[in-house]
VOGU-3710 file (C-alpha; in Angstrom, 3 decimals, decimal comma):
1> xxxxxxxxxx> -3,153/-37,439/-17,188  -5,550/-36,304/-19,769  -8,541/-37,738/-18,860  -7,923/-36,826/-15,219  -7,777/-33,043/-16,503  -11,126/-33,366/-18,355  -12,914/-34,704/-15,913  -11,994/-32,234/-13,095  -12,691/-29,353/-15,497  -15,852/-30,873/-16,402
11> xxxxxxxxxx> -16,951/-31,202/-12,594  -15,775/-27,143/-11,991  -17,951/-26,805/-15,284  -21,421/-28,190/-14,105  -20,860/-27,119/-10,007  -20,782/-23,836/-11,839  -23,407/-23,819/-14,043  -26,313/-24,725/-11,223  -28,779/-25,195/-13,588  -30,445/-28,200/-15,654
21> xxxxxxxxxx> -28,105/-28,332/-19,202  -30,006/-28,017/-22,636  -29,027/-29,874/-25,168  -26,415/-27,043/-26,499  -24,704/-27,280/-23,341  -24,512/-30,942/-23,188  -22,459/-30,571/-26,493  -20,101/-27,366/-25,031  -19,598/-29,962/-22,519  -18,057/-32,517/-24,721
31> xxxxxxxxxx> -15,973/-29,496/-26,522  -14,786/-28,804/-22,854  -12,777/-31,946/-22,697  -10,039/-30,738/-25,339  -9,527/-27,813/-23,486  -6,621/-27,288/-20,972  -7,097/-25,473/-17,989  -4,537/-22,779/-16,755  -4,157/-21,924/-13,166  -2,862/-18,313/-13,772
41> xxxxxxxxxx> -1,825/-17,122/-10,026  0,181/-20,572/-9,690  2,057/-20,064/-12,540  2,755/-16,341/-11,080  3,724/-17,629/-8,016  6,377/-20,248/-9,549  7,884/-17,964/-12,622  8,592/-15,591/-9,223  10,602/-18,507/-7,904  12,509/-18,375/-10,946
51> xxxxxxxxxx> 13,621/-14,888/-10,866  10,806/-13,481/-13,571  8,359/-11,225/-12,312  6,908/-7,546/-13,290  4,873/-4,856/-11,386  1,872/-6,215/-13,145  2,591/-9,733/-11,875  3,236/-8,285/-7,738  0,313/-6,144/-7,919  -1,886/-9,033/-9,494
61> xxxxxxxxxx> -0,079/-11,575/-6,716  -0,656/-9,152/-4,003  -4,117/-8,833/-4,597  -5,078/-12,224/-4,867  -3,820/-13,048/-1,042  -5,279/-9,613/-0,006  -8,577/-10,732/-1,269  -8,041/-14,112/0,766  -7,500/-12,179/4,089  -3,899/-13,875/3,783
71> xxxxxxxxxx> -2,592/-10,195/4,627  1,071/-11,188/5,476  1,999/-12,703/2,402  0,037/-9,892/0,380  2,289/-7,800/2,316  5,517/-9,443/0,458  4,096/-8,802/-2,510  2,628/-4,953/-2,399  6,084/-4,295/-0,730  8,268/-5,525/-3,558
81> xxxxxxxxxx> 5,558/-3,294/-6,081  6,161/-0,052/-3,741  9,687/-0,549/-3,816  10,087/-0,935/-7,730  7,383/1,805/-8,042  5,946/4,060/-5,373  3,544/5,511/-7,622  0,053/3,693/-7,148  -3,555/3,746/-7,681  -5,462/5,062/-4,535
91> xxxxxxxxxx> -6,703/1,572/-3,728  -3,314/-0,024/-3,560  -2,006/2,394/-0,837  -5,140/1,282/1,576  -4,201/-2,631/0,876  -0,465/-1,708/1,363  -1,656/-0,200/4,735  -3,865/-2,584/6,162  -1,018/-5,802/5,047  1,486/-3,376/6,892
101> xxxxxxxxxx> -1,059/-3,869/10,460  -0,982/-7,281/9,806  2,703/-7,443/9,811  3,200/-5,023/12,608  5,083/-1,969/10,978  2,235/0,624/11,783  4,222/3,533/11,167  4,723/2,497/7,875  0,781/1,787/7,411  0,442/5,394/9,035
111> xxxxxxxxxx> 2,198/7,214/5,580  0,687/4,769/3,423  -2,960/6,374/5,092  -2,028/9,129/4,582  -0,828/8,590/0,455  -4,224/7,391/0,333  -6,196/9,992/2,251  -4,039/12,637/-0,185  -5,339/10,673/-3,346  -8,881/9,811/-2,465
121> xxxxxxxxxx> -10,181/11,621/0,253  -8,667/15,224/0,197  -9,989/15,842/-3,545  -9,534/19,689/-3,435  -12,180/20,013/-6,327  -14,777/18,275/-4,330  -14,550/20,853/-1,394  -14,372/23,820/-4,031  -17,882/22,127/-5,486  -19,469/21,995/-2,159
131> xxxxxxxxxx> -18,412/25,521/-1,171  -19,605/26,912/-4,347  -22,789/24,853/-5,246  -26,293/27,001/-5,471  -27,733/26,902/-2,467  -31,174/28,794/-3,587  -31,170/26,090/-6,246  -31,313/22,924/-3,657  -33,807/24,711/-1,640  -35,931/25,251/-4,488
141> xxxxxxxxxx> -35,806/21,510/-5,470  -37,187/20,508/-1,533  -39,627/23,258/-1,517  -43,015/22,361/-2,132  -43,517/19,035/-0,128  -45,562/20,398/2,613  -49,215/21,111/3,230  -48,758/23,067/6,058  -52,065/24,853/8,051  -52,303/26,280/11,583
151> xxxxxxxxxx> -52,830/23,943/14,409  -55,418/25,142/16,089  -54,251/26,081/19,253  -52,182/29,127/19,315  -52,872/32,250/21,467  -51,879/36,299/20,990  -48,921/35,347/23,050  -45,871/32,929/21,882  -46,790/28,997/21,142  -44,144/26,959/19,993
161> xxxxxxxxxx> -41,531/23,644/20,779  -44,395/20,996/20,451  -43,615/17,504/21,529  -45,259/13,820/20,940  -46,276/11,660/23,745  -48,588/9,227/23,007  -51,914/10,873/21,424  -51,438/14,082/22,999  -49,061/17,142/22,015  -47,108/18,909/24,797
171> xxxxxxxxxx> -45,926/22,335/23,491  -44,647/25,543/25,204  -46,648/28,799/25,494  -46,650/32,270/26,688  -50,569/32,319/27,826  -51,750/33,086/31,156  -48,437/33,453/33,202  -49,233/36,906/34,289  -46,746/39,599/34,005  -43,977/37,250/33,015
181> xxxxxxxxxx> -45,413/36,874/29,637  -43,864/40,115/28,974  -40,429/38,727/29,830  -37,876/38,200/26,845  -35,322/35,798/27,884  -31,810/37,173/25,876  -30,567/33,709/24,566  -33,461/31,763/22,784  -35,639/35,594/22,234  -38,579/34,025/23,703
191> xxxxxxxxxx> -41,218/34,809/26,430  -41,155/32,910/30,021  -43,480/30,135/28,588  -45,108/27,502/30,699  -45,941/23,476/29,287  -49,570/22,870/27,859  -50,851/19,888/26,460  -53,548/19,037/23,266  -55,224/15,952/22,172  -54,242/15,027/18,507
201> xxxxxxxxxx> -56,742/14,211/16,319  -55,778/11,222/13,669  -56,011/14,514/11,170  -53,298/15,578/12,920  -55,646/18,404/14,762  -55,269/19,722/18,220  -57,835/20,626/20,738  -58,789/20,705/24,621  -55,666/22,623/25,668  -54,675/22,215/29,498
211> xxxxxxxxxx> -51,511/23,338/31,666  -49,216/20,607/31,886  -47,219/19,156/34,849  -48,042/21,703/37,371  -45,335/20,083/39,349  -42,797/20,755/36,597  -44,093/24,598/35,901  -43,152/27,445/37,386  -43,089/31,167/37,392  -40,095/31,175/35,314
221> xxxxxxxxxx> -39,642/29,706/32,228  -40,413/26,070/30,987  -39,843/24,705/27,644  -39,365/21,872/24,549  -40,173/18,625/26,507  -39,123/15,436/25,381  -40,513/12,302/26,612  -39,828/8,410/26,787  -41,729/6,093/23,886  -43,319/4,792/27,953
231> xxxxxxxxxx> -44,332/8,409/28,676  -42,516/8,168/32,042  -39,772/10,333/32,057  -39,690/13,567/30,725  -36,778/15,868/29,838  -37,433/19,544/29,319  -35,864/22,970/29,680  -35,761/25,101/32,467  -34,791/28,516/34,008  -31,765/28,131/36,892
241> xxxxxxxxxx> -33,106/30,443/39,030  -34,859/28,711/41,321  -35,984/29,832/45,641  -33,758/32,953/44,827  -30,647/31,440/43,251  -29,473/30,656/39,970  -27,144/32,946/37,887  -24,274/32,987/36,295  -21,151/35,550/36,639  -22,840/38,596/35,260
251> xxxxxxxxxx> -26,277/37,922/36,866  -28,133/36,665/34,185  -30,234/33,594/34,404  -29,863/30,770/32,046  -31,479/27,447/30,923  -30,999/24,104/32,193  -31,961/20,933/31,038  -34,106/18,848/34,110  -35,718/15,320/34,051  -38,863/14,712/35,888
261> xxxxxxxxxx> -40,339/10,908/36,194  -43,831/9,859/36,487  -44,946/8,359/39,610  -48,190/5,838/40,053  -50,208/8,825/41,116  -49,891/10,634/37,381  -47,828/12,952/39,670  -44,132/14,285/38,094  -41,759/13,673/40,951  -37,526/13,560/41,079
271> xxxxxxxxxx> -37,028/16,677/39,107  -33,493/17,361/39,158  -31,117/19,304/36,682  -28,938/16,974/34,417  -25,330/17,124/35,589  -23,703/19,031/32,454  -25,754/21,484/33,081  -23,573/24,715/34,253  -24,415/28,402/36,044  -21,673/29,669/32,981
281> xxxxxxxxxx> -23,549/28,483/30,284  -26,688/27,376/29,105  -28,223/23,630/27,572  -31,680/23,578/26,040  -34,015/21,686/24,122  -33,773/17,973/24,772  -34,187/15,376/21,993  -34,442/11,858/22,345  -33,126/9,300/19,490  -34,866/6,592/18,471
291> xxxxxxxxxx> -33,554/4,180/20,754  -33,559/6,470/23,706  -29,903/5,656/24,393  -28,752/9,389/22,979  -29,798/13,021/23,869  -29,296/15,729/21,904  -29,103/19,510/22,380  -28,145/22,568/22,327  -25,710/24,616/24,664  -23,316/27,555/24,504
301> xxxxxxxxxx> -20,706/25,329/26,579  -17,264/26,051/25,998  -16,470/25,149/22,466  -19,238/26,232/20,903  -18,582/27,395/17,340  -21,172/30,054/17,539  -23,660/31,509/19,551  -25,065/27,958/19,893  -24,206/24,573/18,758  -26,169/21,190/18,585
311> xxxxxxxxxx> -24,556/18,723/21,333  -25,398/14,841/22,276  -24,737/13,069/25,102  -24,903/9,067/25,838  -28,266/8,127/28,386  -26,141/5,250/30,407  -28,365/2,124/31,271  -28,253/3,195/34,869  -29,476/6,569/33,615  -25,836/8,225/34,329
321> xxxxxxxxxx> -25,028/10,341/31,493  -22,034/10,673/29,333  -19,848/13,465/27,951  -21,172/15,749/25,828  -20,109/15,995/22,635  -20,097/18,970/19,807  -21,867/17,628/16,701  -19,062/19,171/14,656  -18,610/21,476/11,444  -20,809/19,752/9,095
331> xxxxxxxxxx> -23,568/21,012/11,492  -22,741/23,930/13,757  -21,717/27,281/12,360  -20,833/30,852/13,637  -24,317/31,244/14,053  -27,304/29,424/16,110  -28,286/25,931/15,720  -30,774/25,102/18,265  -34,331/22,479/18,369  -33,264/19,082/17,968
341> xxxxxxxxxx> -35,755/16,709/17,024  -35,198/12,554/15,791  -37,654/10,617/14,469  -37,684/6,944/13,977  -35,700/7,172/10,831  -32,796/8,138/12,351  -32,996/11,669/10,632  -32,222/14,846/13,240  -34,070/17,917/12,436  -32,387/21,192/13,368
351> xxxxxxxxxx> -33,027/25,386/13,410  -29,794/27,151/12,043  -29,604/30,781/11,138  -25,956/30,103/9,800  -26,546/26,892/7,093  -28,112/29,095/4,010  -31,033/29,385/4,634  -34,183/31,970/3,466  -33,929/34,279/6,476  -33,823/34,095/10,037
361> xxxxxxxxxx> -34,002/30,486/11,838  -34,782/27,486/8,518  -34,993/24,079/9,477  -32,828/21,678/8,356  -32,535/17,727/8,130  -29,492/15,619/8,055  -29,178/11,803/8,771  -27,304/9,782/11,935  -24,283/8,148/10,155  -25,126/4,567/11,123
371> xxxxxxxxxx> -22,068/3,831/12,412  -22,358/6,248/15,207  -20,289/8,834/14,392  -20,108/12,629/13,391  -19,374/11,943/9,823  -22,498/13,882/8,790  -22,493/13,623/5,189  -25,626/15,678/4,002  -27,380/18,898/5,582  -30,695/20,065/3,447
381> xxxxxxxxxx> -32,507/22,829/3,971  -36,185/21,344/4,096  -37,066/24,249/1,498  -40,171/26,592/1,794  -43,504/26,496/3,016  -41,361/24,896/5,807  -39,431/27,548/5,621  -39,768/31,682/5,022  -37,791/34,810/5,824  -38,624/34,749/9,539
391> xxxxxxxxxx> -38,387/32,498/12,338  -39,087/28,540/11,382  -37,541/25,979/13,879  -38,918/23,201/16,256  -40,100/20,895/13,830  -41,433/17,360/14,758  -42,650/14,606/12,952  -44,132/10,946/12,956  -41,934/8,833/10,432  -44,869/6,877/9,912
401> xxxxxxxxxx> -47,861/8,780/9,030  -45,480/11,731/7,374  -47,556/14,288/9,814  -46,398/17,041/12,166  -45,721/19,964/13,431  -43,316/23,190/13,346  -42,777/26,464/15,133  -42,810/30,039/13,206  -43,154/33,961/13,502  -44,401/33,870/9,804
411> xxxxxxxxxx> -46,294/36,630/9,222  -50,649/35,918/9,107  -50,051/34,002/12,339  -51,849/34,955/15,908  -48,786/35,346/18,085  -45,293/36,234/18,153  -44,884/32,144/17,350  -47,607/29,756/16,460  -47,710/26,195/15,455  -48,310/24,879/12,774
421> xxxxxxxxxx> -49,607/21,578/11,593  -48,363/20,173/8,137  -47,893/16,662/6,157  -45,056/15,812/4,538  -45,805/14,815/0,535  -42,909/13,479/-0,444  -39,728/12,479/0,786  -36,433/15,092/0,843  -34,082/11,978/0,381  -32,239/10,764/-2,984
431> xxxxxxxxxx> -33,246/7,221/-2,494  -31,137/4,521/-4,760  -30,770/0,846/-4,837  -27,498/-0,783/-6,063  -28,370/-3,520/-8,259  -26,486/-5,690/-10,738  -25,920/-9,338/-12,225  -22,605/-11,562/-11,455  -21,992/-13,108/-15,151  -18,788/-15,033/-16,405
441> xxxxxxxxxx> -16,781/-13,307/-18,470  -16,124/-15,167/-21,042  -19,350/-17,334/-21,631  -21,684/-14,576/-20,103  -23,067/-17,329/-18,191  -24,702/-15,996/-14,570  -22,916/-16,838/-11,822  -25,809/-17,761/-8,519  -23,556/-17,518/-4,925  -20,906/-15,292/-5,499
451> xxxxxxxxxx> -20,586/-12,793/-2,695  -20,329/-9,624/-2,782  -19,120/-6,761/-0,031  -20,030/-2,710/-0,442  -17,482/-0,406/0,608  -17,879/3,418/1,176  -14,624/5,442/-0,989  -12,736/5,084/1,990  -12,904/1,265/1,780  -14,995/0,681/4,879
461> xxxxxxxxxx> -17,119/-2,235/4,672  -20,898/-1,502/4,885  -23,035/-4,852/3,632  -22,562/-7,761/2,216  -24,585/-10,283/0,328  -25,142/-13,200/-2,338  -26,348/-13,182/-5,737  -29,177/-15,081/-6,262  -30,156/-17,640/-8,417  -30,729/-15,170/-11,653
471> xxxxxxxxxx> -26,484/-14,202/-10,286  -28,949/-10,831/-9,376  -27,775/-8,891/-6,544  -28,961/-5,548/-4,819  -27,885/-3,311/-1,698  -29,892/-0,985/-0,725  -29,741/2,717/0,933  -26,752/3,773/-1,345  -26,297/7,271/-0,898  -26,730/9,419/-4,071
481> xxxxxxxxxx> -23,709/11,084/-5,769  -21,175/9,026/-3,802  -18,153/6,557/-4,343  -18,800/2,775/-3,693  -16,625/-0,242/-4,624  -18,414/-3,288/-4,474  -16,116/-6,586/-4,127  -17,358/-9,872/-6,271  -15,937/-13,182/-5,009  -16,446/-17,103/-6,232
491> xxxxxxxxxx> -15,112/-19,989/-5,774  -12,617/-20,710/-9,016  -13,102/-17,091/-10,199  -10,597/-14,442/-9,468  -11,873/-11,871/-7,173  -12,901/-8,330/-8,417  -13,324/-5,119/-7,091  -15,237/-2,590/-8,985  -15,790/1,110/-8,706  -18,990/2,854/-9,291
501> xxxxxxxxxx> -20,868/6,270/-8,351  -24,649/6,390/-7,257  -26,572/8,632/-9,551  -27,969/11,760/-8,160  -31,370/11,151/-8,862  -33,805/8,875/-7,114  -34,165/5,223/-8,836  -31,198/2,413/-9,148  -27,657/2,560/-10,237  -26,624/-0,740/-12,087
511> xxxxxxxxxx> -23,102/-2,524/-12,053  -22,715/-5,623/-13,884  -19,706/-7,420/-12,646  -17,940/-10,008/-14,679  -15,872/-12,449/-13,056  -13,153/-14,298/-14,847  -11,847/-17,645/-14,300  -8,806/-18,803/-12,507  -8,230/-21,762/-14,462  -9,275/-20,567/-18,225
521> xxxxxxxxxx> -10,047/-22,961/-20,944  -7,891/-22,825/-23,483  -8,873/-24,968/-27,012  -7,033/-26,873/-29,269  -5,981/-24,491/-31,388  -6,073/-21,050/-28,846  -3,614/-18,981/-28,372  -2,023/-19,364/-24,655  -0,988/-15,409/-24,784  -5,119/-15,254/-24,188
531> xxxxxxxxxx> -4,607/-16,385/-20,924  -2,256/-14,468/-19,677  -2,878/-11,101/-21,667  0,759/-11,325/-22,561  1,746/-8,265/-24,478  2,768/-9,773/-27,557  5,232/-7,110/-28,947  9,111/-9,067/-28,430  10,744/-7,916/-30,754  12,257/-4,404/-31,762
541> xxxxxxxxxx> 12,750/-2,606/-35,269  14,598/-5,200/-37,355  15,570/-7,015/-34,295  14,760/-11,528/-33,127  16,809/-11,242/-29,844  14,105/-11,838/-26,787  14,118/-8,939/-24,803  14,140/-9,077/-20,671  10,201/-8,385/-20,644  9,960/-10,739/-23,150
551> xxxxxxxxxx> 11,766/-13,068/-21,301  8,963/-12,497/-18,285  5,815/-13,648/-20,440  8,230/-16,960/-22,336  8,262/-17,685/-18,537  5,071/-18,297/-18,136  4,561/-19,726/-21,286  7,593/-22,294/-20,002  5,638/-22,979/-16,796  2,557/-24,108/-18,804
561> xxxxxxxxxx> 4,352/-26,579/-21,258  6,335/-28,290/-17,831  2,581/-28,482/-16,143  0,907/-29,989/-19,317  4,088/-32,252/-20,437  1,801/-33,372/-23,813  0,921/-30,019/-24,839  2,457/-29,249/-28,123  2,893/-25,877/-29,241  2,856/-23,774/-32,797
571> xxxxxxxxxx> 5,106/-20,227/-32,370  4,433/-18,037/-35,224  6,564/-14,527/-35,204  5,308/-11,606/-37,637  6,774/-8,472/-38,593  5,255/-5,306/-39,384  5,552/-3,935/-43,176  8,860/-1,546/-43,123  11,527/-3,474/-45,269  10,465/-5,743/-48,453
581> xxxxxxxxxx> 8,171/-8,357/-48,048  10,741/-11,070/-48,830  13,101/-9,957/-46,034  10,768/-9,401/-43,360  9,542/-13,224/-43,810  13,152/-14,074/-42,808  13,361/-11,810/-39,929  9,683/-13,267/-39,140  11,543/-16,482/-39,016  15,124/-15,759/-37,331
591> xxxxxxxxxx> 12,102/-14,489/-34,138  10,145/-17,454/-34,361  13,059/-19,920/-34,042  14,919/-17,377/-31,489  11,639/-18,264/-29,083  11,964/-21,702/-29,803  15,420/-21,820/-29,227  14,626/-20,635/-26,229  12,561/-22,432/-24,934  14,690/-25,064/-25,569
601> xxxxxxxxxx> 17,274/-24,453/-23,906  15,153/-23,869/-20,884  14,496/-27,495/-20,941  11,098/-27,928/-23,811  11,700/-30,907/-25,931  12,092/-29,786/-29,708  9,969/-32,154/-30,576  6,796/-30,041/-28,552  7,577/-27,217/-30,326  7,222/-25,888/-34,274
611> xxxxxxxxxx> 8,243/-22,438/-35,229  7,604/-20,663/-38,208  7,738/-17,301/-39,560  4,971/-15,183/-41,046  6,143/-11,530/-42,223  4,129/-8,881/-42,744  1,494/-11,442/-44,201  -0,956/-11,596/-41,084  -0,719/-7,993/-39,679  -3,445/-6,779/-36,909
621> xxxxxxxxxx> -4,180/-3,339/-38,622  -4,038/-1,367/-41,196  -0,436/-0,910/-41,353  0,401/-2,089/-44,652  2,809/-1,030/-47,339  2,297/3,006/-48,433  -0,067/3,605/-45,062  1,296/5,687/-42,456  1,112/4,586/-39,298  2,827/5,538/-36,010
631> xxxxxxxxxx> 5,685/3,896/-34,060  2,965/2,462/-31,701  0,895/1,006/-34,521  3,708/-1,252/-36,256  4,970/-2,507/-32,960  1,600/-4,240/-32,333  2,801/-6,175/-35,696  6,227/-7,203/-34,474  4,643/-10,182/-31,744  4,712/-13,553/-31,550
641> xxxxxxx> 2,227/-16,078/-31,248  1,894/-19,469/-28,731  -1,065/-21,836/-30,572  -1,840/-25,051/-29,038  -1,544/-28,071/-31,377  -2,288/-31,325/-29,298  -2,681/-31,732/-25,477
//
């Protein structure tokens, strides 16, 4: 039985190590044979059999077969804890939830949801941060990233809403459309404006301005294009009033959204209003993401939180469209949030006059939760130069070369609006990495292949991946200032879960992870309490009876010596150093052969077991005679000790 123990924990030892052994090793390896190894969760698992367990023990137990994805019996497990004790870590009431789906009771996993969104997700201080923080502060930190000129191309009349396709720049303006250049239309405060085009210069210059689309223009008002990466289809906004009709209840025209395609002729044909459009309210100022599957925009609709909110809408494959939906609070206020614009990065520029701002319209940048949703978790001013104390909105830009273009009524332009061309100098984002090193934890070896998972603070999984061969891992596009657990996993290690929150600063947040072994090696000589982290205080003042939670840890100290049926074990009892020295070496002794006795008659063979007594001789601290200590102190005295002799 012996040798078959060393040699299995020698083959765990060197799949393990994955590395060629220097000579020191070679030597730890022959040290390795007189150690026994410990499976701790099996031994949990049978003391429970027997009656002995502890919250400790269920939460550890629960855990482990969470960790597996064996959710049903975790479920037995975090059950029994919430019972004895409904008063949990955050963390536990989201594993309690998700083994309760696995099991079927979901109104039970509803509350526990609900414990958990209360203690992680609700944190009132965190909202009274974000309501509070200085504003004026942030934008000064993203000011000053722009070298911003004019463009070039602008007129005494209004030039603004610039759009990319291909090397050219479509834009909006107020020139040469006769007497309705003096019209104001009430919603956006702009002129009737007609399309134009400009070539683009690789400076980012425009030049040879022309009308665009002539089939798309008209006497009315035209505005913000978007177009396809294929330059085919074009979106852009429109008056309704069209061969004498168009209004809505009070006889006011309003803006509609139309799509125009392009035929083989260069010719704009099929140019029909979107079908959320309305005649009671207005939508304006398409957007296209990256993948051309979403449109964005912006619409007084009902539900509006303002005077204008930002909207999307799914682009079907058949080119059907969806419903819209509101973008929510974390971007639409009482006031106006209008010009959409994505770039490749995923990031949607807006124009709000009710996020702070400097005055008037600012433009502001937030980023598309990857997942698809609404869960908008940052919204930054893009700070001045961008921005002023008039008008700034309509900003575009190529992800690539960090050049574009944005709309303002800043004062020293030619117009009412002009356009101006800029490039961006630096980046707005916090940008961190996630990096660490997998390492036992008792050796500090590294530890190649162990995976590990990222979770956001609401434990939803967002990557995964493997250490390499250095145990080195790294998961990039953390965002900065938030919660993340990451989960570390290995073969014969027990699994981990660690906490950890992304600086605020650009650069990389580290997070060691240590993994400790399922089966630990204990020497000739070690103490089996290591394993276990037994809390060694049994006894109380001037007291060798075991105690019920002492009886829990002697349990699993039982468990080991009926695994390992050879192992021979040394219990040594101490005291602390109230009384005389002469009687606390017999009360040392009446403990030491109490947890013998014990044992004993739980079935150990005296012969396995010595017992001896050891006073206040060996004390952990500085507790001695004449030192005053607390109650706490000298209890960490009054333990007893499990030492292997032989195996």
């Amino acid at each position: 039985m012996k040798n078959k123990i060393i040699y299995l924990a020698l083959i765990a030892f060197s799949c393990l190590s994955g590395y060629a052994q220097s000579k020191s090793e070679v030597r730890g390896d022959k040290e390795y044979g007189k150690y026994a190894y410990i499976d701790a969760i099996k031994t949990y698992e049978r003391i429970y059999q027997k009656g002995y367990k502890s919250p400790d023990m269920l939460l550890k137990l629960g855990n482990a077969y969470y960790f597996n994805a064996d959710l049903e019996k975790a479920n037995k497990y975090y059950e029994e804890l919430y019972a004895a004790n409904p008063e949990q870590d955050a963390e536990f009431y989201y594993r309690y939830a998700q083994s309760l789906r696995a099991v079927k009771d979901n109104v039970k996993a509803n509350q526990m949801m609900a414990q958990f969104a209360q203690k992680s997700g609700n944190d009132a201080r965190a909202k009274l941060y974000s309501k509070n923080r200085d504003y004026m502060a942030e934008i000064k930190q993203n000011s000053g990233r722009y070298k911003i000129e004019n463009a070039g191309i602008n007129s005494k009349y209004s030039d603004y809403g610039p759009a990319f396709m291909g090397t050219k720049v479509i834009f909006s303006s107020a020139r040469d459309t006769g007497n309705f250049s003096k019209r104001i239309h009430t919603w956006t405060g702009q002129h009737f404006t007609n399309l134009y085009s400009a070539n683009m210069g690789e400076d980012g210059s425009l030049s040879a301005v022309d009308k665009f689309g002539k089939q798309i223009n008209t006497k009315f008002h035209e505005d913000t294009p978007a177009f396809t990466k294929d330059g085919k289809t074009a979106y852009f906004t429109r008056n309704n009033y069209l061969d004498g009709r168009g209004f809505d209840a009070a006889k006011v025209t309003l803006l509609k959204i139309y799509k125009a395609t392009l035929d083989k002729d260069g010719n704009w044909t099929n140019i029909t209003p979107l079908p959320f459009n309305s005649d009671s309210y207005q939508t304006a100022h398409p957007a296209l993401s990256a993948d051309e599957k979403m449109m964005y925009f912006a619409s007084d609709m009902p539900g509006t939180h303002g005077q204008s909110d930002l909207y999307r809408v799914k682009i079907n494959e058949d080119g059907s469209f969806g419903t819209p939906e509101n973008l929510g609070d974390a971007i639409n206020t009482e006031g106006r949030e209008t010009y959409p614009f994505l770039n490749e990065d995923n990031e949607l520029y807006f124009a709000s006059d009710g996020q702070p701002g400097l005055g008037g319209l600012d433009i502001f940048i937030t980023k598309i939760p990857k997942d698809g949703s609404l869960n908008f978790k940052q919204v930054l001013n893009v700070g001045e130069e961008a921005n002023g104390q008039k008008d700034d909105f309509a900003l575009i830009i190529n992800s690539k070369t960090k050049k574009g273009f944005l709309s303002s009524n800043r004062d020293g332009g030619q117009g009412s609006d002009d356009i101006y061309k800029f490039v961006e100098t630096r980046p707005i984002w916090c940008e961190q990495i996630l990096l660490g090193t997998v390492t036992d934890l008792d050796t500090k070896a590294i530890l190649p292949g162990a995976k590990l998972i990222l979770f956001d603070s609401s434990f939803k999984q967002l990557a995964e991946t493997t250490s390499d061969a250095q145990g080195k891992y790294e998961f990039k596009d953390v965002e900065c200032g938030e919660k993340y657990y990451v989960r570390a996993s290995l073969e014969t290690y027990n699994t981990k879960e660690s906490p950890v929150i992304i600086d605020k600063k650009s650069g990389q947040t580290e997070l060691n992870i240590e993994l400790e072994k399922i089966a630990k090696p204990i020497p000739i000589g070690g103490d089996l309490a290591d394993v276990f982290g037994i809390n060694l205080i049994y006894f109380d003042l001037d007291k060798w009876n075991i105690r019920p939670d002492a009886a829990i840890d002697l349990a699993k100290i039982l468990d080991v010596l009926e695994q390992y049926p050879t192992m021979k074990i040394d219990i040594r009892s101490h005291t602390d150093s109230r009384a005389t020295a002469a009687y606390n070496m017999k009360l040392s002794d009446r403990r030491a052969k109490s947890t013998r006795d014990w044992l004993i008659n739980h079935g150990i063979k005296a012969n396995r077991l010595t017992a001896k007594g050891y006073g206040e001789s060996q004390l952990v601290n500085k507790c001695a005679d004449g030192v005053q200590c607390t109650e706490a102190e000298h209890q960490l005295n009054r333990r007893s000790q499990f030492i292997i002799t032989a195996l």
